[in-house]
Z-matrix of the N, CA and C atoms (Angstrom, degrees):
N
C 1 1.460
C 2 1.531 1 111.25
N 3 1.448 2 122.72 1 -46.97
C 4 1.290 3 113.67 2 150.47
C 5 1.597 4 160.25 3 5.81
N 6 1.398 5 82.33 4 -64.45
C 7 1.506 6 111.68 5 178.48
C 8 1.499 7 108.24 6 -88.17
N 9 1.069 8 129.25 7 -57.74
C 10 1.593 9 142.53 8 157.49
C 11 1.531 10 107.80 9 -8.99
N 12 1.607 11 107.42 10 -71.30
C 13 1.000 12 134.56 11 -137.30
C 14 1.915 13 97.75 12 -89.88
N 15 1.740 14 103.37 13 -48.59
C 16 1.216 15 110.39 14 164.55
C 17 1.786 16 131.98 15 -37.40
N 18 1.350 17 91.28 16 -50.07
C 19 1.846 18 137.42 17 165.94
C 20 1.260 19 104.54 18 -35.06
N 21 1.419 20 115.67 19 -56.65
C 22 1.503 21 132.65 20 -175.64
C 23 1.109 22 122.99 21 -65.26
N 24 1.684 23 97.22 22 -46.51
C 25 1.657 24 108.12 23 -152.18
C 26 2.214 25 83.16 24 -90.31
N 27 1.154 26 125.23 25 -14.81
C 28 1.411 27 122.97 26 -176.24
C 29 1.744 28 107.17 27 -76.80
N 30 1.333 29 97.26 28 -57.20
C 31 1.896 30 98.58 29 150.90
C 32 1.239 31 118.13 30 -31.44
N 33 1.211 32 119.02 31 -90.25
C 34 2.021 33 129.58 32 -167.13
C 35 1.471 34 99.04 33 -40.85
N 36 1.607 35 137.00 34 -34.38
C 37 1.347 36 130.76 35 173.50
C 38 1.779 37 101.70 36 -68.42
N 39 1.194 38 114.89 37 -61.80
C 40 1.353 39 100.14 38 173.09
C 41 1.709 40 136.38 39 -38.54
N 42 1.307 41 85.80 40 -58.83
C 43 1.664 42 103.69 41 163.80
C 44 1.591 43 121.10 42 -42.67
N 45 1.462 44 112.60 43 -33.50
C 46 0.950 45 124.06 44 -160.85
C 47 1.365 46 102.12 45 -88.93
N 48 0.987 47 115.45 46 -63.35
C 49 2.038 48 122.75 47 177.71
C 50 1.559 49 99.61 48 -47.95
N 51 1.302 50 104.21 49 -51.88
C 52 1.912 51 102.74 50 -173.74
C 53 1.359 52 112.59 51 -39.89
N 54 1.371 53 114.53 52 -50.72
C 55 1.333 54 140.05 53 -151.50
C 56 1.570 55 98.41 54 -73.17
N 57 1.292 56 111.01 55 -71.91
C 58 1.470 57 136.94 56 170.10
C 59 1.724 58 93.66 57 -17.79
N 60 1.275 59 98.54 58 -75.82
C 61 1.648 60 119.70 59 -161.65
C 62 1.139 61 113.97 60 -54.16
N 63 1.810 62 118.21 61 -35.21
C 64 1.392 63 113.67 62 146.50
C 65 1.484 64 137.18 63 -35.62
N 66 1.594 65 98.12 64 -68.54
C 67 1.421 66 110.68 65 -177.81
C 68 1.211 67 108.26 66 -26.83
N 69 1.436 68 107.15 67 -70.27
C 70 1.425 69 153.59 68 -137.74
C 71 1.951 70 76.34 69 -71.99
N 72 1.279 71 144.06 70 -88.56
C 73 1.787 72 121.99 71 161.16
C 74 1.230 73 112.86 72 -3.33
N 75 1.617 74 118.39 73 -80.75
C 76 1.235 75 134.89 74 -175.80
C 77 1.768 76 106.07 75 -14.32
N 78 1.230 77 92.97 76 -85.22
C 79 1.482 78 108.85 77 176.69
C 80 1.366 79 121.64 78 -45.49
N 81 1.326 80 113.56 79 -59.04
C 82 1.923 81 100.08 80 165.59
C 83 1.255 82 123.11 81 -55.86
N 84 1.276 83 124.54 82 -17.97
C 85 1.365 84 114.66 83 -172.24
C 86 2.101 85 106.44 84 -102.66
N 87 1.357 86 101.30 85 -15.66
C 88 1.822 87 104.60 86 172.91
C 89 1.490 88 77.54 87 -132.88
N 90 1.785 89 127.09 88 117.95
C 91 1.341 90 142.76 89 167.04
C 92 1.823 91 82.45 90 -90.17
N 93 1.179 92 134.30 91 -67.54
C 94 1.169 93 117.06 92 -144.99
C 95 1.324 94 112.10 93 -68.50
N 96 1.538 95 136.40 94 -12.18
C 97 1.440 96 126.27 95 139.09
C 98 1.377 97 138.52 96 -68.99
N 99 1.730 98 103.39 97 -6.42
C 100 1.342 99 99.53 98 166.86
C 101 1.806 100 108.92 99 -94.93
N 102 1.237 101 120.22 100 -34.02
C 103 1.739 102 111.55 101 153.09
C 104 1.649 103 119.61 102 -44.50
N 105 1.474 104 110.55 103 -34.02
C 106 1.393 105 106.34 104 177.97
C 107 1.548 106 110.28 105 -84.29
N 108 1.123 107 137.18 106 -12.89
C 109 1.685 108 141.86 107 161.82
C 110 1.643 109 86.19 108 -62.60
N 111 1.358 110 105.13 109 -85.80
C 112 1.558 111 106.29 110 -170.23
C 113 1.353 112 118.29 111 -11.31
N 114 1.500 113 107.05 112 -57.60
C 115 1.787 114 100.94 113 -169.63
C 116 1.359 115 102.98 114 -79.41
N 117 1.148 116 124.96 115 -34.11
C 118 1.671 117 109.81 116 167.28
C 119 1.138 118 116.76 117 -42.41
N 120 1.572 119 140.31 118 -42.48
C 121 1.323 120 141.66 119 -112.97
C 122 1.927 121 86.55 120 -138.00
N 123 0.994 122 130.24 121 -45.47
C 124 1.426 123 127.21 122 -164.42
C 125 2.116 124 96.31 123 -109.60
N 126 1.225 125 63.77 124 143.75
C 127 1.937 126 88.51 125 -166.56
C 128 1.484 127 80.71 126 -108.00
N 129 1.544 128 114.77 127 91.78
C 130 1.306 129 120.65 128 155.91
C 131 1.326 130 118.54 129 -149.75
N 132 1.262 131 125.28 130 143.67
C 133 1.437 132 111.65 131 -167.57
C 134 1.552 133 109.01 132 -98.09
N 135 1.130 134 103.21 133 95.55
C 136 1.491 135 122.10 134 -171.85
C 137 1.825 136 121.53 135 -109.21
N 138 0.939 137 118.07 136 100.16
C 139 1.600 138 124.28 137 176.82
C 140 1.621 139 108.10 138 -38.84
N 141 1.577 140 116.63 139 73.95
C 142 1.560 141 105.81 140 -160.16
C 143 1.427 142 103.03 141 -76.22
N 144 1.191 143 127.63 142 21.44
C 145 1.743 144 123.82 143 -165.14
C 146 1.804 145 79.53 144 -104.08
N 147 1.257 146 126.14 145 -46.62
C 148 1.212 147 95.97 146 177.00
C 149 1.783 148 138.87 147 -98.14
N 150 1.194 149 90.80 148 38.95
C 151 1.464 150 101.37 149 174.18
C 152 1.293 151 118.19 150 -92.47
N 153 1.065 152 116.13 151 110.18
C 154 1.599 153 141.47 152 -179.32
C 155 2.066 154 118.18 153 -64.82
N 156 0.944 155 134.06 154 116.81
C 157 1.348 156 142.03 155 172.32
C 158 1.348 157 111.41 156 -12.15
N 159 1.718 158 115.05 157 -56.24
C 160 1.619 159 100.33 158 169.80
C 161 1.312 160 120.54 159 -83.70
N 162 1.033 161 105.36 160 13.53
C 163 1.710 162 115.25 161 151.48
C 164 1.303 163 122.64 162 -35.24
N 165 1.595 164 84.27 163 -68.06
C 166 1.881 165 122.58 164 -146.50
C 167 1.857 166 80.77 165 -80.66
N 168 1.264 167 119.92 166 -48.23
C 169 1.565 168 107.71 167 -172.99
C 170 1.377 169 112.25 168 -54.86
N 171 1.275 170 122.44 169 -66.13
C 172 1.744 171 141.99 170 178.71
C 173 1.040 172 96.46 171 -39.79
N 174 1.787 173 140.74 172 -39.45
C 175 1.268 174 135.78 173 -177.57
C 176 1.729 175 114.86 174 -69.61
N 177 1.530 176 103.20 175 -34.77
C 178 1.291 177 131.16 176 -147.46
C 179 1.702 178 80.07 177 -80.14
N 180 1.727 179 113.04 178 -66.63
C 181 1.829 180 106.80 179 -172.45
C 182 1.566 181 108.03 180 -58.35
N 183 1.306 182 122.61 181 -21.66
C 184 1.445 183 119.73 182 -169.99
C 185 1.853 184 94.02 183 -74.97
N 186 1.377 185 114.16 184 -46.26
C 187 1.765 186 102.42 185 170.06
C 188 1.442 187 133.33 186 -52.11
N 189 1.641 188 98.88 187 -35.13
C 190 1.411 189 107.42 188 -169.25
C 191 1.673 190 97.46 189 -88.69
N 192 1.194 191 138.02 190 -30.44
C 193 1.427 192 128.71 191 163.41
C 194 1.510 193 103.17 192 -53.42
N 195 0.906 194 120.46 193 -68.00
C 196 1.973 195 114.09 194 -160.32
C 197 1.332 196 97.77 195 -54.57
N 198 1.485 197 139.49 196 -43.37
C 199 1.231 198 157.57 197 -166.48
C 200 1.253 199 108.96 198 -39.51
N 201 1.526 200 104.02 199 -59.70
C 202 2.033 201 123.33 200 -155.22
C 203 1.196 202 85.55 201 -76.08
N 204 1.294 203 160.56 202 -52.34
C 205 1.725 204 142.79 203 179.28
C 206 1.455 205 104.95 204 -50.21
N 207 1.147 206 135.78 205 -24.32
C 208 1.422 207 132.77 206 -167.83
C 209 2.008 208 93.64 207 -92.61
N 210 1.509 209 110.39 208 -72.49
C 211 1.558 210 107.96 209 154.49
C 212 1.632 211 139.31 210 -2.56
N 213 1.347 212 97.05 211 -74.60
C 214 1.078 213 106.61 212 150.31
C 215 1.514 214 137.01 213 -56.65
N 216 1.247 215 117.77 214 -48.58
C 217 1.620 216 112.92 215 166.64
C 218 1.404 217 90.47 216 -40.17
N 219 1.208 218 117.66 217 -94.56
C 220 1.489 219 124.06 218 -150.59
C 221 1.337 220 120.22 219 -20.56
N 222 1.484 221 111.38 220 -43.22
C 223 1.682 222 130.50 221 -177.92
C 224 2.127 223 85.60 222 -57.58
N 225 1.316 224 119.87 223 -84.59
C 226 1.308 225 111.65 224 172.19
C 227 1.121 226 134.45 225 -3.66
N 228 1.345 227 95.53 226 -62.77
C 229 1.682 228 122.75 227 -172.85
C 230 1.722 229 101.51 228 -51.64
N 231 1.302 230 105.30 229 -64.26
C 232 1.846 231 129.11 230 -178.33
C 233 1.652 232 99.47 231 -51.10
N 234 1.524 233 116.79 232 -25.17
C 235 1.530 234 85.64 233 174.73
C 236 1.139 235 135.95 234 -75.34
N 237 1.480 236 108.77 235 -44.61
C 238 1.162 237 113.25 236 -171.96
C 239 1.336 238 108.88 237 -91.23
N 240 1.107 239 160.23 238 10.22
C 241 1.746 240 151.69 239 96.62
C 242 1.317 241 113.98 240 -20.70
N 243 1.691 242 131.66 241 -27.61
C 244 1.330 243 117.48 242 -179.38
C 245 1.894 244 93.72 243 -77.72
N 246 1.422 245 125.58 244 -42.08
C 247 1.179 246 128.12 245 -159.38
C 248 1.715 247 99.18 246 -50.89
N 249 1.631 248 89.50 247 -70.64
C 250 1.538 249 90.49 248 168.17
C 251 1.151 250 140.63 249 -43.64
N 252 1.211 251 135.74 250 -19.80
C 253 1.478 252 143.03 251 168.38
C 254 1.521 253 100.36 252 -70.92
N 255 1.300 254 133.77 253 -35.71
C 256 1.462 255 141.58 254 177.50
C 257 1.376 256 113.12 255 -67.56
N 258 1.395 257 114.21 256 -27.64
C 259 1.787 258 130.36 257 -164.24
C 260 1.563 259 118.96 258 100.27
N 261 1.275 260 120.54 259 4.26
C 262 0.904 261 137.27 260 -169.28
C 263 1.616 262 110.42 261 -84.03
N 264 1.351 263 118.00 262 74.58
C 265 1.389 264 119.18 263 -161.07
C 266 1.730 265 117.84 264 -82.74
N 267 1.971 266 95.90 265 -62.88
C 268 1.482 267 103.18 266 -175.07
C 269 1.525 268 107.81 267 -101.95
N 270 1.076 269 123.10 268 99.00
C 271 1.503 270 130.21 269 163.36
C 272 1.822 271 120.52 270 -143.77
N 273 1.373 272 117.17 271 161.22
C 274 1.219 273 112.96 272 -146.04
C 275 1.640 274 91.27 273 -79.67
N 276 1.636 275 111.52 274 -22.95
C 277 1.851 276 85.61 275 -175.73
C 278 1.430 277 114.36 276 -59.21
N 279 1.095 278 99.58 277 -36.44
C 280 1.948 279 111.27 278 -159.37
C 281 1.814 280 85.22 279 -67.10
N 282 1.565 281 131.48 280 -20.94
C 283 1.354 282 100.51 281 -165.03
C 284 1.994 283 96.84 282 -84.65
N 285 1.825 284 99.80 283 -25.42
C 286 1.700 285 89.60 284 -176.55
C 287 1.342 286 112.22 285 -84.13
N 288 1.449 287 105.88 286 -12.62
C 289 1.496 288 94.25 287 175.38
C 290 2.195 289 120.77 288 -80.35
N 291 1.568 290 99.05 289 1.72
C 292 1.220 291 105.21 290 163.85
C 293 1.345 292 110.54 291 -87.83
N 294 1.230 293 112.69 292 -15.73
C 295 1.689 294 113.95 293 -145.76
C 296 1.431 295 82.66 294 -81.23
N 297 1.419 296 108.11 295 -63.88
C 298 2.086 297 124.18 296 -166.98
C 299 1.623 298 80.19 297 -55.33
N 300 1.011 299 128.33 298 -63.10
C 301 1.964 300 106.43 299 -160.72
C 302 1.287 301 96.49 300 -48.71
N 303 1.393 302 144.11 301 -44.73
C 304 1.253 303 129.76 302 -137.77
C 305 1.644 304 91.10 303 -93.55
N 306 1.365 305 128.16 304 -39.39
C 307 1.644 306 113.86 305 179.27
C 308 1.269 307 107.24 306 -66.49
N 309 1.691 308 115.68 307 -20.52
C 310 1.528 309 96.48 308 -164.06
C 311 1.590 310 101.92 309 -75.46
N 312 1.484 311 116.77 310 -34.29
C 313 0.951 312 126.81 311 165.86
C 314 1.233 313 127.82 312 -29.32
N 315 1.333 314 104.11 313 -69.09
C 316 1.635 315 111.73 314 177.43
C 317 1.558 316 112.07 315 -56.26
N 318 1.399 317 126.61 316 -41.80
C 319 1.246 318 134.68 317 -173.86
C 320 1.419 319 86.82 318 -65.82
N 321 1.590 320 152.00 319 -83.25
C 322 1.100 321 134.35 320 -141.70
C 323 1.517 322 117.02 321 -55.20
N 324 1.962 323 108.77 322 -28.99
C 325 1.212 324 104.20 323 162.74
C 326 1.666 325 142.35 324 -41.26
N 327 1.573 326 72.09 325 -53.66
C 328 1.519 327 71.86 326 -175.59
C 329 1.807 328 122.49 327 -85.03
N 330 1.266 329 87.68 328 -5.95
C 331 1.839 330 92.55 329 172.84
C 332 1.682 331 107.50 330 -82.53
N 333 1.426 332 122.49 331 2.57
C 334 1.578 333 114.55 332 -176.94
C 335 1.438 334 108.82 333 -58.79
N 336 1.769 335 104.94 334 -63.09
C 337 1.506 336 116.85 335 173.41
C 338 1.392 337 98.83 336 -46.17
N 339 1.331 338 143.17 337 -52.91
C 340 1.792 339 113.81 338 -156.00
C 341 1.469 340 101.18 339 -73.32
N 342 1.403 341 110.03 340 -34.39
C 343 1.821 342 114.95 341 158.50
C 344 1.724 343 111.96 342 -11.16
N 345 1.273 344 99.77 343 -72.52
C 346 1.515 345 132.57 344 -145.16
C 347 1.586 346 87.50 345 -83.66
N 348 1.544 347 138.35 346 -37.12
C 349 1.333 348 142.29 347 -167.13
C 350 1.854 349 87.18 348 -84.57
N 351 1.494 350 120.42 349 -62.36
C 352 0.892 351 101.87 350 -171.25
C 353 1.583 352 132.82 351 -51.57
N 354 1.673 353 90.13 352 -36.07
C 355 1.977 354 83.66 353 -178.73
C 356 1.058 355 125.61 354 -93.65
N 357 1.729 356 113.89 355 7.83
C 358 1.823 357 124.65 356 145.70
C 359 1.392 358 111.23 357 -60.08
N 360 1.017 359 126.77 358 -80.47
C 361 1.463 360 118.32 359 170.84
C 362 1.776 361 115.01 360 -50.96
N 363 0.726 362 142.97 361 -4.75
C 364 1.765 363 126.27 362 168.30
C 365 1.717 364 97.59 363 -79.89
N 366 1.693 365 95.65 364 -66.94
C 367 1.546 366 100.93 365 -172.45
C 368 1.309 367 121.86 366 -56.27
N 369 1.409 368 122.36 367 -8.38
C 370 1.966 369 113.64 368 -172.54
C 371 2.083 370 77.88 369 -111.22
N 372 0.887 371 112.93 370 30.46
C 373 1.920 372 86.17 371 171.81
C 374 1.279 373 129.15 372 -98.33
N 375 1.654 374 98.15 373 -1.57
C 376 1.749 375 123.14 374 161.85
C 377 1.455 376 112.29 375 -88.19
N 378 1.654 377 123.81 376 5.09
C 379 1.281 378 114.59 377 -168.92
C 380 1.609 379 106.87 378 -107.68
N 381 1.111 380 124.28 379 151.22
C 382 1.493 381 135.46 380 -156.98
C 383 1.508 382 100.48 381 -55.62
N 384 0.941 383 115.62 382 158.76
C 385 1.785 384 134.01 383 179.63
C 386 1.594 385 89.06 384 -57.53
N 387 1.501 386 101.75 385 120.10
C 388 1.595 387 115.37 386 164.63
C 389 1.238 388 115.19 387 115.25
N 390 1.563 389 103.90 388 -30.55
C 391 1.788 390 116.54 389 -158.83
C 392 2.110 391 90.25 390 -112.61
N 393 1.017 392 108.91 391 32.09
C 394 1.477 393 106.06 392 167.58
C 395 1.577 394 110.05 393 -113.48
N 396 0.904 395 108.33 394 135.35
C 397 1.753 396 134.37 395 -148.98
C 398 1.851 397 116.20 396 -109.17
N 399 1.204 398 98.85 397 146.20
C 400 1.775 399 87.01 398 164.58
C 401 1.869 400 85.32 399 -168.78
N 402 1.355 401 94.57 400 130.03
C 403 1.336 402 113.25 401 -141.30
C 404 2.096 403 84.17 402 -133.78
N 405 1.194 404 94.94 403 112.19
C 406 2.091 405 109.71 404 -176.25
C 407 1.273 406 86.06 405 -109.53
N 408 1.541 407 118.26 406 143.76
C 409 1.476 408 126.15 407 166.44
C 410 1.741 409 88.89 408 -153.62
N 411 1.776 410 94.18 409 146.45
C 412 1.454 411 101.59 410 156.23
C 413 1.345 412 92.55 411 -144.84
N 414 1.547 413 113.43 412 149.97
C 415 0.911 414 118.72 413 165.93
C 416 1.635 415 139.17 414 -155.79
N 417 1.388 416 138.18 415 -134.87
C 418 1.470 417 111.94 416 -164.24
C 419 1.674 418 97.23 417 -80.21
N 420 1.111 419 121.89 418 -20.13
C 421 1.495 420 120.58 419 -179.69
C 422 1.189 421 106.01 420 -59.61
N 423 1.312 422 126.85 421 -67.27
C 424 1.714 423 131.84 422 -176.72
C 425 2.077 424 95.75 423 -57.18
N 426 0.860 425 95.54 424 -52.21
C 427 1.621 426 81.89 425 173.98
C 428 1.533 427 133.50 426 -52.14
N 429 1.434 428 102.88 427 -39.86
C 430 1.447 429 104.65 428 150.11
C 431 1.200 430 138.54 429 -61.44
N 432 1.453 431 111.81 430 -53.02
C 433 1.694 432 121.98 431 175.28
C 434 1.771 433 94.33 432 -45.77
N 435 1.515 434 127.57 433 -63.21
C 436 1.039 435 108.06 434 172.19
C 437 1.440 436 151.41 435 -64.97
N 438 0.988 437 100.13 436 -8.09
C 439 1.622 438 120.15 437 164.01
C 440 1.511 439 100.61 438 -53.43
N 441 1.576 440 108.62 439 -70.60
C 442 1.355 441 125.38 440 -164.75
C 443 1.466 442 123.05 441 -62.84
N 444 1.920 443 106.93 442 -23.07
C 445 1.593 444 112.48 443 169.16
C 446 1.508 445 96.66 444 -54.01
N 447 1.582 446 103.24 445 -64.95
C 448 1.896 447 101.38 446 -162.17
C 449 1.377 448 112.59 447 -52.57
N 450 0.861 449 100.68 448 -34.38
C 451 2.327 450 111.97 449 171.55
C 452 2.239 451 92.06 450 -48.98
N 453 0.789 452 99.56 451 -51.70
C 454 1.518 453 115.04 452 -157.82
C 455 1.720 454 102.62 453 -55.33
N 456 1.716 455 104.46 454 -56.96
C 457 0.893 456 134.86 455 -154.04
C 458 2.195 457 87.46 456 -75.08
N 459 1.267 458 105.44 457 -82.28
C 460 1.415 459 104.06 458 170.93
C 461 1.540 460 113.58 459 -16.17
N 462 1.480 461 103.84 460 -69.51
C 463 2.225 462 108.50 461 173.65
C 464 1.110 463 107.94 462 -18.78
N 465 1.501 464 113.37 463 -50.94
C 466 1.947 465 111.68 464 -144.10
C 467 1.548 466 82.09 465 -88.72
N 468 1.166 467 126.16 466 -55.52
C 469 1.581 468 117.43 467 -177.28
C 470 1.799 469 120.56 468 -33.86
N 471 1.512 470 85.44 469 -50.28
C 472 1.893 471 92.18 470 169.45
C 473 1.518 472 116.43 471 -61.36
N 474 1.528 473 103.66 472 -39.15
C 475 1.584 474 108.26 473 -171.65
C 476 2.116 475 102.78 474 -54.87
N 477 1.772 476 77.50 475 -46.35
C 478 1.787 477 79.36 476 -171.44
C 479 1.566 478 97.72 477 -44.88
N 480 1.464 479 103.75 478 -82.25
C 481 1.485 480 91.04 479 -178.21
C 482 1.277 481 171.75 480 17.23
N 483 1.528 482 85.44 481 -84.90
C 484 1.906 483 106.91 482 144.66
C 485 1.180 484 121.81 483 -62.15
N 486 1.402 485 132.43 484 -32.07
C 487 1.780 486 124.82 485 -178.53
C 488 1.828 487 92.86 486 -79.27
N 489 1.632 488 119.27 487 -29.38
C 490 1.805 489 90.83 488 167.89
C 491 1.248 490 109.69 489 -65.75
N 492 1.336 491 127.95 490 -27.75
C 493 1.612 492 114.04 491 -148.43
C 494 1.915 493 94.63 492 -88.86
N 495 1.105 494 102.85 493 -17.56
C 496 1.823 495 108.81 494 -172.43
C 497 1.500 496 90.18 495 -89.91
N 498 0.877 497 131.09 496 -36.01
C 499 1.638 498 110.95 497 165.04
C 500 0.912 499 112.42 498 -72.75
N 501 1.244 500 152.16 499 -56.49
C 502 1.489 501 153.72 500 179.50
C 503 1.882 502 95.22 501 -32.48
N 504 1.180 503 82.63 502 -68.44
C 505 1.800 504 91.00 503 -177.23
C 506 1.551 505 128.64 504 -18.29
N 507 1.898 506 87.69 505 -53.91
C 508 1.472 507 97.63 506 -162.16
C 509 1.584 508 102.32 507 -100.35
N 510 1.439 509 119.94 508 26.82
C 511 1.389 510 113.45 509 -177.41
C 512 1.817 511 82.79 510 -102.78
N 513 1.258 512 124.55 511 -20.72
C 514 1.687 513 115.02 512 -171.04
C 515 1.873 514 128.11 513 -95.57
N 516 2.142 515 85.66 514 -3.67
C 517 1.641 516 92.64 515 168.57
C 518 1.312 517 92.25 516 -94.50
């Protein structure tokens, strides 16, 4: 079941960056549907009638920066699930290739809020003297993602582990 499952979960990381990397076109090439995701997606009270096109771009690189730490995990993530799908359980890449998912991880966490600070201040900088905003949030999401880096981070420590103790092993058959 392992291997199957490993198999899968090495796919859905692929799938996932592909996909991403689309959007992520998508959106530079039609900004005014990626400003229109935005206001769906961000709970900010923003005068969107006056948000201007290089708005929507400056908003657009401020997404795709916080983004590539999350990106990247995934690429991480996909390695060491491909190993495992092979049988390739205890070895030291699979423990750094948990290790880098798990900082990248944590780093994308904590860059959501500057996310969320940054595109309060881009989007209110058309709004009248007084009514320009910068809006910090953290919340149970970033608390989780970080929960789950240190979960991540612990794994690869075990992974290390086990690839000493499986060498040890096989120096005594």
């Amino acid at each position: 079941m392992t291997r199957p499952l490993s198999r899968l979960i090495s796919w859905g990381c692929s799938l996932a960056i592909a996909l991403q990397v689309l959007a992520g076109l998508y959106g530079l090439l039609n900004i005014e549907a990626f400003v229109a995701l935005a206001r769906e997606q961000l709970t900010l009270p923003i005068q969107w009638q006056t948000v201007a096109p290089w708005q929507g771009y400056l908003l657009f690189a401020a997404t795709v920066a916080c983004a590539l730490p999350g990106l990247a995990a995934l690429y991480f993530l996909r390695r060491p699930f491909s190993n495992f799908a092979r049988g390739e359980l205890f070895n030291a890449a699979n423990s750094r290739a948990l290790r880098r998912f798990a900082a990248l991880l944590l780093l994308h966490a904590l860059l959501r809020p500057v996310h969320t600070a940054i595109a309060s201040v881009v989007l209110s900088l058309n709004h009248p003297a007084g009514e320009k905003m910068l809006s910090l949030t953290f919340g149970s999401d970033e608390l989780s993602a970080v929960g789950l880096a240190l979960v991540f981070w612990v794994l690869s420590n075990l992974l290390l582990e086990g690839s000493r103790l499986h060498a040890e092993n096989r120096q005594f058959v």
